[in-house]
C-alpha positions as CSV (number, residue, x, y, z in Angstrom):
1,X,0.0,0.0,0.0
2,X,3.0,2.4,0.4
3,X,4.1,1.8,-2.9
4,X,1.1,2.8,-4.2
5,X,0.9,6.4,-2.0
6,X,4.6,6.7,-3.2
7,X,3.5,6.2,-6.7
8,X,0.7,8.4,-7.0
9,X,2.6,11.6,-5.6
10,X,5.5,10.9,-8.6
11,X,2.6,10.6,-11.3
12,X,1.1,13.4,-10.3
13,X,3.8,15.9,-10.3
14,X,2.8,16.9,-6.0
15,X,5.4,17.0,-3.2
16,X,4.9,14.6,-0.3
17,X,2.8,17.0,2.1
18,X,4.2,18.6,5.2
19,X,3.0,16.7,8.6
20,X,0.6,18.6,10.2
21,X,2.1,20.6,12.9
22,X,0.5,20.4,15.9
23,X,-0.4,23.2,18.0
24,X,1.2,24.9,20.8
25,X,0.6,24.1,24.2
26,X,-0.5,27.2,26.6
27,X,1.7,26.7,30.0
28,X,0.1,25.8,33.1
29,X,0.0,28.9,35.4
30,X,0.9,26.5,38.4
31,X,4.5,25.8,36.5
32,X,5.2,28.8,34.9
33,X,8.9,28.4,36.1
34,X,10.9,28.8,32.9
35,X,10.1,32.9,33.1
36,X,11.2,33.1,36.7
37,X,7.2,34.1,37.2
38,X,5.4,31.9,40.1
39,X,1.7,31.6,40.5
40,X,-0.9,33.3,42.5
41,X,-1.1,30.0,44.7
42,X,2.5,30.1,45.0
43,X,2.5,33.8,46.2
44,X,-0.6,33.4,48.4
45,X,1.2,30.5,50.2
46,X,4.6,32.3,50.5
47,X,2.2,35.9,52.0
48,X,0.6,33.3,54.4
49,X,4.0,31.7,55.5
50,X,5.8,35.4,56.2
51,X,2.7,36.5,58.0
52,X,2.7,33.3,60.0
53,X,6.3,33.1,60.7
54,X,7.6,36.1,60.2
55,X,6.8,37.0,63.8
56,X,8.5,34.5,65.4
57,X,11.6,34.8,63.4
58,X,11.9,38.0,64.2
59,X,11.3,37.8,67.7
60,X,14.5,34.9,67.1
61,X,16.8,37.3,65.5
62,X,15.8,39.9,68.4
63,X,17.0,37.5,70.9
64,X,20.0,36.6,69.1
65,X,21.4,39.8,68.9
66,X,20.9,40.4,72.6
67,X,22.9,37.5,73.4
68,X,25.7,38.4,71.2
69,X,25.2,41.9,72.0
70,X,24.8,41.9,75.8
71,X,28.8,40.8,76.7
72,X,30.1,43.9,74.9
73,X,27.7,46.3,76.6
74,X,28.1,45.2,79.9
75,X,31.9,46.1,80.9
76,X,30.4,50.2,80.3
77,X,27.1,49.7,82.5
């Protein structure tokens, strides 16, 4: 049956047709991570987590720097 495709285009004088191209695919908005671009879900989650934990990381770094602070302050007290 191939032969006979194959001989009907050189009879004929046509050019084997081009494959049909398919057509392009719309990225997901959840994976958008080729642009450097993250979703809304993404950026809701990371809002939610600094207003969750941002408190207590700060309060963290707050305590930190009084312990490494304190010993240098208290020779002039």
């Amino acid at each position: 049956m191939a032969d006979r495709d194959e001989e009907s285009y050189e009879s004929a004088g046509a050019s084997i047709p081009e494959p049909v191209k398919e057509p392009a695919k719309v990225p997901d908005e959840t994976t958008d991570l080729t642009r450097g671009k993250t979703s809304r879900r993404e950026e809701a989650y990371l809002t939610l987590g600094i207003i969750y934990y941002g408190g207590h990381v700060a309060h963290w770094v707050w305590l930190q720097v009084q312990e490494q602070l304190f010993p240098l302050v208290q020779p002039y007290t």
